[in-house]
N, C-alpha and C positions, 0 to 999 in steps of 0.2 A: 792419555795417548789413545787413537781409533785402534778399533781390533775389529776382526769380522763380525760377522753376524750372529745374531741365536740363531737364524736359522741354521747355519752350517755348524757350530757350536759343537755339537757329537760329535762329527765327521772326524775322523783320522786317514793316514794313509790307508789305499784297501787293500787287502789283503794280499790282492794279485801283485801288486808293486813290491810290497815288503817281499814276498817270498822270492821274484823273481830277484830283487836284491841281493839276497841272502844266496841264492842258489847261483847266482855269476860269482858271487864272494868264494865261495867253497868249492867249484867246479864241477856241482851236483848237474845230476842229466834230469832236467826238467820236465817232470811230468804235473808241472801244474797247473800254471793258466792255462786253458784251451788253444792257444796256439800251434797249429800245425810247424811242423820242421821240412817240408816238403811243398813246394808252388802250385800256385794255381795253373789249372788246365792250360796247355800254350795257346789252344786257338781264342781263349776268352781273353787273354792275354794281347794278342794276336789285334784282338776285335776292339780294346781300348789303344795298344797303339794305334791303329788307324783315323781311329777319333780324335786321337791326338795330334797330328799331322794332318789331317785332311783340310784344317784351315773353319772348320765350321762350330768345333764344339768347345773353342775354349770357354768363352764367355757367358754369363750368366744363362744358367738355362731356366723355364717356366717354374715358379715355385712348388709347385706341387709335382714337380717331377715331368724327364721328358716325355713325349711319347709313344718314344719305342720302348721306357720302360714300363710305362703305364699299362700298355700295349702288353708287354712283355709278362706283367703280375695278372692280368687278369685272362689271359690267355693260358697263363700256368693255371691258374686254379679251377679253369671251367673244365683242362684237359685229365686233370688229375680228381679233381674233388666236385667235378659240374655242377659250379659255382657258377652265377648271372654275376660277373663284377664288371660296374659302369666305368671303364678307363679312364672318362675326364672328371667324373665328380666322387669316385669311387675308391678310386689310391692315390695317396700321398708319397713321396720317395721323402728318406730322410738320411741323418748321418747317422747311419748303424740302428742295428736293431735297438742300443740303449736311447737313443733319442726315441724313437718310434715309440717305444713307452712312456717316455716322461712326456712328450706332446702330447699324446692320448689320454694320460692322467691330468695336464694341465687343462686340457680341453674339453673332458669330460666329465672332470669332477671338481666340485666347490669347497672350498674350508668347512673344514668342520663333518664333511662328509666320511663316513665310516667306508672303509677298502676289506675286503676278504684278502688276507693273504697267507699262500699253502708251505710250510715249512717242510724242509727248509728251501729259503729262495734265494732266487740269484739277487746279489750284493746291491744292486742299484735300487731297486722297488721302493725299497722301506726310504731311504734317503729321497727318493721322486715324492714320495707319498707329504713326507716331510714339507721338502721345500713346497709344494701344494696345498699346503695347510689341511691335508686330510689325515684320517685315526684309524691307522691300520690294526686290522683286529686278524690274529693269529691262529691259524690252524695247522696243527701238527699231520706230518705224515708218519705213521706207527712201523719202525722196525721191526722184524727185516724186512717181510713183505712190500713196507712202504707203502699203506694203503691210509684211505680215510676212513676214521671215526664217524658213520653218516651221521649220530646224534651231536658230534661237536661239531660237524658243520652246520648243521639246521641250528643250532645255539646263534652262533657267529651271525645270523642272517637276523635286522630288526628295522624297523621304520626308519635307521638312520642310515641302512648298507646302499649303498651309491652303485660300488661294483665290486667283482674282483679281479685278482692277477693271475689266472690259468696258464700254467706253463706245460705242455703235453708234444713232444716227447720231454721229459723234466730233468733238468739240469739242477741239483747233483748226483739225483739220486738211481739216473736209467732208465724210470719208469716210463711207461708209453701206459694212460690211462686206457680201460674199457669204455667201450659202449655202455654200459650198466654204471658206471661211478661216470659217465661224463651227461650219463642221463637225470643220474639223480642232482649234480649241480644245476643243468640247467635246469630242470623242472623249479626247485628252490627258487634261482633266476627269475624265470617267470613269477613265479608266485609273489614276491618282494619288488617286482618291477625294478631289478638289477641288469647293470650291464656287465660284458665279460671282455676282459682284455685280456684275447688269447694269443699267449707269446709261444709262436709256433717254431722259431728258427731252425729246430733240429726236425722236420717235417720227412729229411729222404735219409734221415738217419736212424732207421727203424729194423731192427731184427726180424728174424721170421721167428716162431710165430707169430707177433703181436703186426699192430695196424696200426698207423695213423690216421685219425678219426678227425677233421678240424670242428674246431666247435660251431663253426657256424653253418655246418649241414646239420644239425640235431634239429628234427622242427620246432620251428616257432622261433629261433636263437640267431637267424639271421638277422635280422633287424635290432638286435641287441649285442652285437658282438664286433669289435674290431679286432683283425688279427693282423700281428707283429709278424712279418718277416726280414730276414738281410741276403743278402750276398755271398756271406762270409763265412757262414758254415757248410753250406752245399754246394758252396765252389771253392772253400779252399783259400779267401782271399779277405781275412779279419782286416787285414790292412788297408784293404780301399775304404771299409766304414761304409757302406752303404746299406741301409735298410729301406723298408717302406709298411706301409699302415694300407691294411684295404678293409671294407666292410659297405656298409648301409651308407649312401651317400650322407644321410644328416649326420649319421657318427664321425665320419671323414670329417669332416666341415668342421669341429670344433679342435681334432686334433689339427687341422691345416691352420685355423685362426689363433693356435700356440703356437706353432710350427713356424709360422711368416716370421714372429716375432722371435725365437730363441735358435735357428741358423741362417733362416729365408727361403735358400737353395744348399743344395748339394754335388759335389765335383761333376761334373758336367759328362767329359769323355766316360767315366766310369758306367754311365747310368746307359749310355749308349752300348758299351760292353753287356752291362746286363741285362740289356734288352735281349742281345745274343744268346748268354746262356739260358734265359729261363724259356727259349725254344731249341734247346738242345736236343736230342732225341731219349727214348726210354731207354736205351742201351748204358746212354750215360750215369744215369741212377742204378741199374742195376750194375754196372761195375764199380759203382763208387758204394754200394753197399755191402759187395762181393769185398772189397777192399777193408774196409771197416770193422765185417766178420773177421776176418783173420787178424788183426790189432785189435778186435775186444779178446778172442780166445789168446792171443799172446800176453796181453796183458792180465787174464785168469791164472794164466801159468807162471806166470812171475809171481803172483800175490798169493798161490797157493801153494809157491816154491818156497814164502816168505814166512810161510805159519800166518799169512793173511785171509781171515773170513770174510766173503763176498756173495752178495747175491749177482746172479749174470745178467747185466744192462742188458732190458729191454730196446733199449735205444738210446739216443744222444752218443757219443765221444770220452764220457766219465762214467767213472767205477767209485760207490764208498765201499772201502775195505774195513774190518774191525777188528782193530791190531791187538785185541787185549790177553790175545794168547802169546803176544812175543815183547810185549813194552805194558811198564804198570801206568804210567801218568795219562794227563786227558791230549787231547787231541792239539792242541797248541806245543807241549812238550814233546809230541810222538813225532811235529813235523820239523821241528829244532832238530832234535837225534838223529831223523834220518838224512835231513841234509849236511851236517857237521860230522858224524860219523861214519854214516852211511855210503855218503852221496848221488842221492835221490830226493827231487822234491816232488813234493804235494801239498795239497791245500786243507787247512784244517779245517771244517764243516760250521763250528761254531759261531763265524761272524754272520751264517745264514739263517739264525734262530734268533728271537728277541729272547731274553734275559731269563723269563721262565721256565722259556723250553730246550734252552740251549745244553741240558745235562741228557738230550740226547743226543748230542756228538759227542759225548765225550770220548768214546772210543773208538772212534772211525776217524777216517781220514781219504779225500776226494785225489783220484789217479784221471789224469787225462791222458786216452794214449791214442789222440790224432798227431800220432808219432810214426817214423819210419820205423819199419821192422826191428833193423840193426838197434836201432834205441831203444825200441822196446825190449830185447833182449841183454842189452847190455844192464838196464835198469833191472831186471830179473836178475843176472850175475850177482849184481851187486847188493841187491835187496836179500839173499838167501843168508849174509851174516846177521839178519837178523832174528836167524834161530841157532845161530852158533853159541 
């Protein structure tokens, strides 16, 4: 009888589906997948109805994106990061930032081609890497700090490294890299004639002190760098699925000539809305980080109400907590208890390590809390039996 692929052959459910599963089952208050419990801005809102009604944007729109989104991405990053990006040959729009990666990896790299990638990472990578027929080679980020090893990076880099997968502000661990560690990658970079696919999606979700740095102001690294952005995390609106790819017209070009082939286009009126927000004013970032502040420090207060040890997210929307002063088992069993006993989920860290490295989550476990306040503290209520 046919059965799928080898390619897909590993793959199981990911992680985010089971938990959220589990967590509707038990009536646990959800702090796991990244999903906001609160709407997107109304006037961005606002700016896709109209595009919906106005009679002009149902219909296919230009493959590579309209543009006023085109418009809209390189407009953001010359105002923010004074970037030179060429709107028509220079961004791609795509479905969510997870596309925007795997186009980018289709497009840019060959079978057999060795990938850098920084542990732990978001779920998708290793599987894109996969179905791309490339050999992800694995680099740990060291607890608690969460910093790199620079001699096991320079190991990882050899006549076969293609590129890697930079995710900065990084998702799971908070961190928003230095100038000095995003130096030393690219330098590497250069030196191996690698390219970097910087997944930047959490870019206005950044704490003070630290900085979002994109990798493709480091000199020399523009022309080897395509960065990943979406929609969905700095407006609040996962559910449209809109991302988009900008960099070096020739890099564009290969993620667009995978792109044509694995969606075409992307929802139309949506892309018209985001042309809106990504000229929103500065005001907007600074209350949406004003905002963010206060759910990471509620969400510290819960986890340290919990007997949970934490370092304080630099940035991104997640927190790893290290439960082993209140639960003996690994991190799979800690996110069982909390949600069947508890009722609180989280995500357990280890499906984002390959097999060697994965005994360092054993005792931590990932909090998202792009939550309303009330949730947040409800899940703190609840979280404190676990030092009873």
């Amino acid at each position: 009888m046919p059965t799928f692929s080898k390619r897909v052959s590993t793959f199981g459910t990911t992680i985010f589906s089971e938990i959220n599963n589990l967590a509707a089952q038990y009536g646990a208050v959800n702090l796991g997948q990244g999903r906001p419990d609160f709407d997107t801005p109304n006037d961005v809102i606002q700016a896709s109805v109209k595009a919906l009604t106005d009679g002009q944007h149902n219909q296919y729109p230009p493959g590579n994106g309209t543009a006023e989104l085109r418009k809209g991405v390189a407009d953001h990053a010359n105002r923010f990061y004074n970037l030179d990006i060429d709107p028509d040959r220079g961004v791609l729009a795509t479905s969510g930032g997870t596309e925007a990666v795997f186009s980018s990896i289709l497009g840019l790299v060959d079978p057999g081609d060795e990938v850098i990638v920084i542990e732990p990472y978001f779920d998708s990578y290793v599987p894109n890497l996969i179905m791309a027929g490339a050999i992800p080679v694995y680099v740990p980020l060291h607890p608690p700090e969460w910093t790199l090893d620079p001699d096991e990076l320079r190991k990882a880099f050899t006549p076969k490294t293609r590129a890697i997968l930079w995710n900065s502000p990084q998702n799971p661990t908070g961190r928003v890299f230095t100038v000095e560690e995003m130096t030393l990658v690219a330098d590497l970079c250069k030196e191996h004639d690698v390219i970097v696919i910087a997944d930047e999606v959490y870019e206005h979700l950044v704490f003070e002190p630290a900085q979002h740095v994109p990798m493709a102001t480091l000199p020399g690294m523009f022309e080897r760098t395509v960065t990943i952005n979406s929609l969905g995390k700095s407006y609040s609106a996962t559910g449209w699925k809109l991302g988009w790819v900008y960099g070096h017209p020739d890099l564009v070009a290969g993620a667009m000539r995978a792109h044509q082939f694995v969606t075409f286009a992307v929802h139309h009126p949506s892309q018209i809305a985001a042309g809106y927000a990504l000229h929103l004013p500065g005001s907007y970032y600074e209350e949406f980080q004003a905002m963010y502040t206060v759910k990471r420090d509620l969400m510290m207060e819960a986890l340290t109400g919990a007997g949970i040890k934490a370092k304080v997210p630099e940035g991104t929307y997640f927190v790893l907590g290290d439960f082993s002063d209140v639960f003996d088992g690994d991190d799979m069993a800690f996110t069982q208890h909390l949600i069947k006993n508890i009722g609180v989920a989280c995500i357990p860290p280890s499906p984002f390590y390959c097999a060697e490295h994965r005994y360092i989550a054993g005792k931590l476990a990932r909090f998202a809390f792009c939550k309303s306040d009330d949730t947040l503290r409800e899940a703190g209520e609840r979280m404190k039996k676990l030092k009873q």
